[in-house]
DSSP file (Angstrom, degrees, kcal/mol; ACC not computed):
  #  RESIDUE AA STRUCTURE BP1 BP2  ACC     N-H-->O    O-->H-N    N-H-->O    O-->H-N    TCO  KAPPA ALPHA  PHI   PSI    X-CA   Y-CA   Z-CA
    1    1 A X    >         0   0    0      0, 0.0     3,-0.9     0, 0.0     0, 0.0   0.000 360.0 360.0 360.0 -19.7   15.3   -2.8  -36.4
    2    2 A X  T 3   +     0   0    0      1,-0.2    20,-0.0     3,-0.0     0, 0.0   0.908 360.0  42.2 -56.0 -52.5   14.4    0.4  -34.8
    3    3 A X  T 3  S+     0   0    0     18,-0.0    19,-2.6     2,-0.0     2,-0.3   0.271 102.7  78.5 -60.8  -3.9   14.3   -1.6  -31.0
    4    4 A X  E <   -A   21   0A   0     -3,-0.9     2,-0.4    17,-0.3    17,-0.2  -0.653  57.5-161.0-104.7 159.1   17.2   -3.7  -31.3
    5    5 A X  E     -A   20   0A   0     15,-1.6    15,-2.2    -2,-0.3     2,-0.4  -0.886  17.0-148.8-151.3 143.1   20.7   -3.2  -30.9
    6    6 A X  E     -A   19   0A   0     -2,-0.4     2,-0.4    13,-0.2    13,-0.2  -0.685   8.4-154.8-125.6 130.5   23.3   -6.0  -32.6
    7    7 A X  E     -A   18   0A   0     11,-5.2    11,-3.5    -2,-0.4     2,-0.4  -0.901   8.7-153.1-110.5 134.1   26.7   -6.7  -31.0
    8    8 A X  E     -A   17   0A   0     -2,-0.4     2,-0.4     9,-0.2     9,-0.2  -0.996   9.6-164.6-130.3 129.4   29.1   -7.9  -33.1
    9    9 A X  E     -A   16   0A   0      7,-1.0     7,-2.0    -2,-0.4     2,-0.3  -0.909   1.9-168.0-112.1 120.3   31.9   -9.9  -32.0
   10   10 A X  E     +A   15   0A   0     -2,-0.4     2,-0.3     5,-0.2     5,-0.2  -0.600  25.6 145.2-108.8 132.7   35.1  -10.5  -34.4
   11   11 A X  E >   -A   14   0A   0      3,-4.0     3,-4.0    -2,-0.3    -2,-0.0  -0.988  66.7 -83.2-155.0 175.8   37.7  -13.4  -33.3
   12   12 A X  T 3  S+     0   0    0     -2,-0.3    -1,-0.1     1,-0.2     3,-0.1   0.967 122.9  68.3 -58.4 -34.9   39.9  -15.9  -35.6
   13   13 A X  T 3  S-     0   0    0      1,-0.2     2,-0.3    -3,-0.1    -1,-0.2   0.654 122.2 -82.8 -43.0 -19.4   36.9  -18.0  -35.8
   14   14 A X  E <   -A   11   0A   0     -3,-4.0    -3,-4.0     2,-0.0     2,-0.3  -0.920  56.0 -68.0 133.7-170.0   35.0  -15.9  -37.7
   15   15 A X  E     -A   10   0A   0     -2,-0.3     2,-0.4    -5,-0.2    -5,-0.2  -0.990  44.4-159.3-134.6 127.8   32.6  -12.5  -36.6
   16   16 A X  E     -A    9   0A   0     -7,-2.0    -7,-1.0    -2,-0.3     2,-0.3  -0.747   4.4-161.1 -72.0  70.1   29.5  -13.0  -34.6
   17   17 A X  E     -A    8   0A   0     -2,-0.4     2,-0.5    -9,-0.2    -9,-0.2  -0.396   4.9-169.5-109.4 144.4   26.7  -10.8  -34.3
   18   18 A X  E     -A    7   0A   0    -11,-3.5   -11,-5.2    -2,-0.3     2,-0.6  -0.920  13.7-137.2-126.2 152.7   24.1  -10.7  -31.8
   19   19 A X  E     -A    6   0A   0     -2,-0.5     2,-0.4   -13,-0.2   -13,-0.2  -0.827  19.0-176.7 -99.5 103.1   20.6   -8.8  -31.3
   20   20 A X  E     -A    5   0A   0    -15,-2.2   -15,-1.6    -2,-0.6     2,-0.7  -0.958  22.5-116.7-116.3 135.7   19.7   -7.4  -28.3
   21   21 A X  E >   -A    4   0A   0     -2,-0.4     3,-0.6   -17,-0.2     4,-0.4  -0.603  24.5-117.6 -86.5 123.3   16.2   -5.6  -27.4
   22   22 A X  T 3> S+     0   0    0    -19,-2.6     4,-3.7    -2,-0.7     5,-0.2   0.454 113.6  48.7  31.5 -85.7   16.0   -2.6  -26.6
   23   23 A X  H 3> S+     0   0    0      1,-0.2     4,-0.9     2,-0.2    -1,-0.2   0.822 109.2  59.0 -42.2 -90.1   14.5   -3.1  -22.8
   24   24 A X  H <> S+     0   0    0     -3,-0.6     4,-1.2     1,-0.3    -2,-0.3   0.656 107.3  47.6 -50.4 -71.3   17.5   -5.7  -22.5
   25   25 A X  H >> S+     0   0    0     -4,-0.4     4,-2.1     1,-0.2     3,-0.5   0.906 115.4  41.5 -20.7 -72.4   20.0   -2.3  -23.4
   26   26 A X  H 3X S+     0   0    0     -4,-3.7     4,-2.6    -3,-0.2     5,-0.3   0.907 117.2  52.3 -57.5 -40.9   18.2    0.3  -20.7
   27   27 A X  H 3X S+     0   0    0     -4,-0.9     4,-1.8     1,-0.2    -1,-0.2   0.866 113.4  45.2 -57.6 -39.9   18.1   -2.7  -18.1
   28   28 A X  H XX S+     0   0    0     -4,-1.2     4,-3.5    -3,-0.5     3,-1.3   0.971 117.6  37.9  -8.5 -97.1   21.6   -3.3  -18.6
   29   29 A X  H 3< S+     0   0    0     -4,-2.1     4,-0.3     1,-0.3    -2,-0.2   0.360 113.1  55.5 -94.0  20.0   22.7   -0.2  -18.5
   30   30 A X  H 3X S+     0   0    0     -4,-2.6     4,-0.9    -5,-0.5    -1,-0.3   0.530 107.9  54.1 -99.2  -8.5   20.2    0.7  -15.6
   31   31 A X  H <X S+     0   0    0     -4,-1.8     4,-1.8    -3,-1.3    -2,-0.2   0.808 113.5  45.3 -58.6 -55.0   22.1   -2.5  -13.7
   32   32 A X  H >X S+     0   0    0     -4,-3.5     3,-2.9     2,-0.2     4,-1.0   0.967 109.6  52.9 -49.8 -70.9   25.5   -0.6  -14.4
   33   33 A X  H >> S+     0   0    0     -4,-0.3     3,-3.5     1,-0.3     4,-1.4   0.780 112.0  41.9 -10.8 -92.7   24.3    2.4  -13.4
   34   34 A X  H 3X S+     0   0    0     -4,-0.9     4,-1.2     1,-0.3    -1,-0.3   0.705 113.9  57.2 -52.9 -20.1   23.1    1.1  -10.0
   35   35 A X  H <X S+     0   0    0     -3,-2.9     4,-1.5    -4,-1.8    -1,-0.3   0.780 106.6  42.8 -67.4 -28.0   26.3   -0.9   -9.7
   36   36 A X  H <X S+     0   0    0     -3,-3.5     4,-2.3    -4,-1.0     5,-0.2   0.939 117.7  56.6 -67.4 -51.9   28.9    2.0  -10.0
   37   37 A X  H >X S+     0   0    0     -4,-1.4     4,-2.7     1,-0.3     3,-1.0   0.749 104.7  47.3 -44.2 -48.7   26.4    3.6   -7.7
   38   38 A X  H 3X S+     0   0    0     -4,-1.2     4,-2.2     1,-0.3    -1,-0.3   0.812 114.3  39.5 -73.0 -61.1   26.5    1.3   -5.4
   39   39 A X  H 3< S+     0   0    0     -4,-1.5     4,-0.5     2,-0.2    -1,-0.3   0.345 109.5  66.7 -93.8  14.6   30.2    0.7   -4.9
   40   40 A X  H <X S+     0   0    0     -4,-2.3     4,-2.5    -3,-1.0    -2,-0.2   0.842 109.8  42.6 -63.2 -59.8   30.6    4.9   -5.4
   41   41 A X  H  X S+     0   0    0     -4,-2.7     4,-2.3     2,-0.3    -2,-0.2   0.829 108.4  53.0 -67.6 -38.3   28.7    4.8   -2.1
   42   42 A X  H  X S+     0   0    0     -4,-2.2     4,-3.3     1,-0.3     5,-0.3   0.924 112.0  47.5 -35.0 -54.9   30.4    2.2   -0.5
   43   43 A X  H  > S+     0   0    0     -4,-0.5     4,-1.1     1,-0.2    -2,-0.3   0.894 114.7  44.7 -65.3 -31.2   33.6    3.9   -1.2
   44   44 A X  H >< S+     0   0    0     -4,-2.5     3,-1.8    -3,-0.2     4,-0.3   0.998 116.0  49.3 -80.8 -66.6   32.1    7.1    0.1
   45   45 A X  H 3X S+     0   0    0     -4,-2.3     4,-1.0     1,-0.3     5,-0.6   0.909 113.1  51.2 -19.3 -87.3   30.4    5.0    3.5
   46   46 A X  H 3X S+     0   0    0     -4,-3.3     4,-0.6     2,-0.2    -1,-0.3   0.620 111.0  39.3 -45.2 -17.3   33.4    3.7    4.0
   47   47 A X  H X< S+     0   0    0     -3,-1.8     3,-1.2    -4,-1.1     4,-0.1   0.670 119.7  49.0 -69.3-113.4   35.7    7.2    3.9
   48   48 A X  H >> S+     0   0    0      1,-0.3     4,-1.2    -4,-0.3     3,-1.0   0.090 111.3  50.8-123.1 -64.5   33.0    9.0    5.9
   49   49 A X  H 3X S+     0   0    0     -4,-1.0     4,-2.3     1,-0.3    -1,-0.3   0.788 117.7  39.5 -67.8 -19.2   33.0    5.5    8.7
   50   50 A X  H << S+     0   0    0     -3,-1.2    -1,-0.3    -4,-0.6     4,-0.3   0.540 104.4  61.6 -98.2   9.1   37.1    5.7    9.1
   51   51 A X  H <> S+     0   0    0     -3,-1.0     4,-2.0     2,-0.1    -2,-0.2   0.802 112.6  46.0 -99.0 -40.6   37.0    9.5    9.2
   52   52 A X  H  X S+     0   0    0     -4,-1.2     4,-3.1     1,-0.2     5,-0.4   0.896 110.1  46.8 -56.0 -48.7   34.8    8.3   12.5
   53   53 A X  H  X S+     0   0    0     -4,-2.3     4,-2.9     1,-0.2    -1,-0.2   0.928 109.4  53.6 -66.2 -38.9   36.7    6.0   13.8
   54   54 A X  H  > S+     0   0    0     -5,-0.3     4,-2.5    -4,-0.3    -2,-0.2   0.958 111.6  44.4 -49.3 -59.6   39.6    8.0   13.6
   55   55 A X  H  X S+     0   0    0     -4,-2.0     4,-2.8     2,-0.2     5,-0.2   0.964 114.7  53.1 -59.2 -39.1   37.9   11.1   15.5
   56   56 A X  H  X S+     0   0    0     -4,-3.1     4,-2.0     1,-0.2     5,-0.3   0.993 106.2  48.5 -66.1 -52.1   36.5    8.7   18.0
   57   57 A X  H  X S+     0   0    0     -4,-2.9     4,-2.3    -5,-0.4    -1,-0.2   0.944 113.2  51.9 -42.4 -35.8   40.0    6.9   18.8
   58   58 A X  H  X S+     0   0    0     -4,-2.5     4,-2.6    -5,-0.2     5,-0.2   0.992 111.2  46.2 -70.2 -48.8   41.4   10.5   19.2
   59   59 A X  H  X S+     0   0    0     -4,-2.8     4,-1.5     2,-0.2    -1,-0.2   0.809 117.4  40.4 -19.4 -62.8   38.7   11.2   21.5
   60   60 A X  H  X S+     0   0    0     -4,-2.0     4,-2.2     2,-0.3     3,-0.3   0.904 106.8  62.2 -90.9 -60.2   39.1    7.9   23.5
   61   61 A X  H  X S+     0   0    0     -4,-2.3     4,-1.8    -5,-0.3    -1,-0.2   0.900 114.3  40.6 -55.9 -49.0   43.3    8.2   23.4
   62   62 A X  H  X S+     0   0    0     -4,-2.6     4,-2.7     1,-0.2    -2,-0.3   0.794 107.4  56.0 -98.2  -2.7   42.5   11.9   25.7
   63   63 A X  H  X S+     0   0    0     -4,-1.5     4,-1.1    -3,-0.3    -2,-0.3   0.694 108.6  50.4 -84.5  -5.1   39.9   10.6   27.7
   64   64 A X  H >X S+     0   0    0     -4,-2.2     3,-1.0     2,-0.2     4,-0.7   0.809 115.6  47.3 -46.0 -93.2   42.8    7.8   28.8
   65   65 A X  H 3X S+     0   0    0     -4,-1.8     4,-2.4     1,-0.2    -2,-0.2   0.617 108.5  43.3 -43.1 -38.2   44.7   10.5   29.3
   66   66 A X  H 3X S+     0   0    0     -4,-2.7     4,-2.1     2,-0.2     5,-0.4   0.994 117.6  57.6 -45.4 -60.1   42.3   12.8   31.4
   67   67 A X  H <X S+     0   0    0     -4,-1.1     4,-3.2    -3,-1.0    -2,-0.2   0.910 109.5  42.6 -24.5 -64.7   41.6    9.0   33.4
   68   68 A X  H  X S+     0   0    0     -4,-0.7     4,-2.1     2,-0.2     5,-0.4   0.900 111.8  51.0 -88.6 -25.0   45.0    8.7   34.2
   69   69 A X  H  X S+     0   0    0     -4,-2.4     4,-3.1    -5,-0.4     3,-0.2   0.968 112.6  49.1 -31.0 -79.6   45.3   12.2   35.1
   70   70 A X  H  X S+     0   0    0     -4,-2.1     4,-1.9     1,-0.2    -2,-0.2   0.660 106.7  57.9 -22.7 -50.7   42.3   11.8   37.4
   71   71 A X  H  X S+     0   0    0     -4,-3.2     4,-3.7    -5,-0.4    -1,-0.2   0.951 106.2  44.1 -50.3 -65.7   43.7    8.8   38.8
   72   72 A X  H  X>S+     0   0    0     -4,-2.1     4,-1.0    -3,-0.2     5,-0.5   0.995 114.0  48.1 -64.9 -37.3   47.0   10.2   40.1
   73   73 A X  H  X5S+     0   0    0     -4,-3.1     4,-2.8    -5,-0.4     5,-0.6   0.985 111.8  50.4 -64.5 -41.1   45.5   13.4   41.6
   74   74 A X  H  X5S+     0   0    0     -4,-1.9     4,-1.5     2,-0.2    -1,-0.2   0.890 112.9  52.6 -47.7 -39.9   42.8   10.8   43.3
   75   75 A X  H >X5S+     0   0    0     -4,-3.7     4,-1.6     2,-0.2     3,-0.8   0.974 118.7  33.2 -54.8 -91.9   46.3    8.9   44.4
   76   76 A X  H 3X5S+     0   0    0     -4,-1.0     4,-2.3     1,-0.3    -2,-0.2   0.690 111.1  56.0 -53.9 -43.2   47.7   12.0   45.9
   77   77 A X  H 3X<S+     0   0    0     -4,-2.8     4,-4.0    -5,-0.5     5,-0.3   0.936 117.5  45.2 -68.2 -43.4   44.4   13.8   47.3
   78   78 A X  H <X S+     0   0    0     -4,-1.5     4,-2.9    -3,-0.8    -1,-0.2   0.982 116.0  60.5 -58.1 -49.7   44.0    9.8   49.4
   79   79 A X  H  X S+     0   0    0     -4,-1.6     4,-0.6     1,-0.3    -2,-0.2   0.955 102.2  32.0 -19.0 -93.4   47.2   10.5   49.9
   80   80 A X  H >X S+     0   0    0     -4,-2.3     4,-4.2     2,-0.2     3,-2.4   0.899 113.7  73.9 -62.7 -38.8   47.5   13.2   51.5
   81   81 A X  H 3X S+     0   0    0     -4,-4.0     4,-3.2     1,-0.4    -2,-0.2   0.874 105.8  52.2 -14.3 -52.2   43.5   12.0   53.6
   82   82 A X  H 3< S+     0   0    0     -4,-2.9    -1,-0.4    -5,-0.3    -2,-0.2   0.694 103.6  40.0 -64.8 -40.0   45.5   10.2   54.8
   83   83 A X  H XX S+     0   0    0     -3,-2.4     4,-7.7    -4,-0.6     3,-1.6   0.759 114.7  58.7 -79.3 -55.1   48.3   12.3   56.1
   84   84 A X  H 3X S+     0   0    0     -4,-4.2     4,-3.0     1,-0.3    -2,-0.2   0.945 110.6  48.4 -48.1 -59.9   45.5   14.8   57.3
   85   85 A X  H 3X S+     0   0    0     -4,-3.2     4,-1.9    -5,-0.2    -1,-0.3   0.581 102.2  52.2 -66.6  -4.1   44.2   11.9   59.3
   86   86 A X  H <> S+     0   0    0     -3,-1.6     4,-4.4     2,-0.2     5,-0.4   0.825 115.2  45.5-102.3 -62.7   46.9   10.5   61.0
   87   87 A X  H  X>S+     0   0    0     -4,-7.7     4,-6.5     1,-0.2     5,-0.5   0.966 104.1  57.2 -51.1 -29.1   47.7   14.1   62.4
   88   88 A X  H  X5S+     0   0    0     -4,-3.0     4,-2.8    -5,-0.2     5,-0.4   0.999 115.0  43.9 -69.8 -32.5   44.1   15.1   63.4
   89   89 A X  H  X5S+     0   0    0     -4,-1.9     4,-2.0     1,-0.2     5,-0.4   0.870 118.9  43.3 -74.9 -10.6   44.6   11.4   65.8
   90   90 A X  H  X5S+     0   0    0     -4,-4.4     4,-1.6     2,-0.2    -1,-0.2   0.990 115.2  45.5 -62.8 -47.9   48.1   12.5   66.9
   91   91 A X  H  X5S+     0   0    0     -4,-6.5     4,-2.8    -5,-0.4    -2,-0.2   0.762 114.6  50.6 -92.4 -24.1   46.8   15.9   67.4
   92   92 A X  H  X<S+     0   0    0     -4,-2.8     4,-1.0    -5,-0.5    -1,-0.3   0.936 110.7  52.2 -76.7 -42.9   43.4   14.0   69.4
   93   93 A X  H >X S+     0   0    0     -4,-2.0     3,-8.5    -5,-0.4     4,-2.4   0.933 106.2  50.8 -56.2 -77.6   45.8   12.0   71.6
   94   94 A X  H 3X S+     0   0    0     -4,-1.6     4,-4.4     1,-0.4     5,-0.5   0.845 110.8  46.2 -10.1 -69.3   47.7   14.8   72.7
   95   95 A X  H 3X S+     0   0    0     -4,-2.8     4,-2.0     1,-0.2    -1,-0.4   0.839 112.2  50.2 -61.7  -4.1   44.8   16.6   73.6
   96   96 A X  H << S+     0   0    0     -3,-8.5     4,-0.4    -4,-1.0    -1,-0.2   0.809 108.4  54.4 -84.1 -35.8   43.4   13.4   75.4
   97   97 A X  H  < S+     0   0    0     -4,-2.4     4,-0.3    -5,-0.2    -2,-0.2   0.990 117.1  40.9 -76.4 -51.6   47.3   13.1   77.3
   98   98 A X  H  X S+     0   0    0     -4,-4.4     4,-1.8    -5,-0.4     5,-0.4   0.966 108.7  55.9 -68.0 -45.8   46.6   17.1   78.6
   99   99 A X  T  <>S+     0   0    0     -4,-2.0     5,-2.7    -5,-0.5     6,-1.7   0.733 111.4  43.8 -79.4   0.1   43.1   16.7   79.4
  100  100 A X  T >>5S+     0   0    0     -4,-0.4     3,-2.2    -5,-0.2     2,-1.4   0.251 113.3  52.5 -87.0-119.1   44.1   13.6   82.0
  101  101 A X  T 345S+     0   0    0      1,-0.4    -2,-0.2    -4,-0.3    -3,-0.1   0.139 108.1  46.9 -22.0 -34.9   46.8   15.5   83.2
  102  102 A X  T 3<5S-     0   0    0     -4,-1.8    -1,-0.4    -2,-1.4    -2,-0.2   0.484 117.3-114.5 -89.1  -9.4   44.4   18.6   83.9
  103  103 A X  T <45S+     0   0    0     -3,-2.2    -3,-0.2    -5,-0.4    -2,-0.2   0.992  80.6 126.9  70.6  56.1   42.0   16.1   85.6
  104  104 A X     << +     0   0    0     -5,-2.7     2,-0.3    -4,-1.1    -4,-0.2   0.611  64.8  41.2-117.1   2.0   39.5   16.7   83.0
  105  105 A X              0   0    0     -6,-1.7    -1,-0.2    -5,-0.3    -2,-0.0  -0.922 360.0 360.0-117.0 154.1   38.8   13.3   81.8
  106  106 A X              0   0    0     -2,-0.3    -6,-0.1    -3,-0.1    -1,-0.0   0.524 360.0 360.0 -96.5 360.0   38.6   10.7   84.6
């Protein structure tokens, strides 16, 4: 009797009792065991992986915003390339119009 351990179950039908061995207990309640564990750690994985996901969207949300920073000054700086270029060929005609006029180009 020392190895066993008896379940008894009472319903209107009457009271049942059942014998279970010892090794059948600790496997049992080395099966719970490793089942709470299991879904402890799940719950834990899973905090840990949305605490990630979280920092990495925040992350991702200011490199948009640096992007689109980057983007308008890249817009203006062409921008302005642009501006820059337009004068230096005004500013090349010009000199082209004197240097005829001074009979240095033929």
């Amino acid at each position: 009797m020392k190895n066993k351990l008896t379940i008894t179950v009472s319903d209107i039908n009457g009271t049942k009792h059942y014998e279970v061995h010892q090794a059948v207990k600790k496997f049992i309640v080395y099966f719970l065991l490793f089942i709470v564990l299991v879904v402890g750690g799940s719950f834990y994985l899973i905090n840990f992986l949305m605490n990630e996901v979280e920092t990495i969207e925040k992350k991702k949300e200011l490199i948009a915003q640096e992007e689109a920073k980057l983007r308008e000054e890249k817009r203006i700086l062409q921008e302005e390339i642009a501006k820059k270029t337009e004068e230096f060929e005004n500013i090349r005609d010009k000199v082209e119009d004197i240097e005829e006029l001074i009979g240095l180009r033929p």
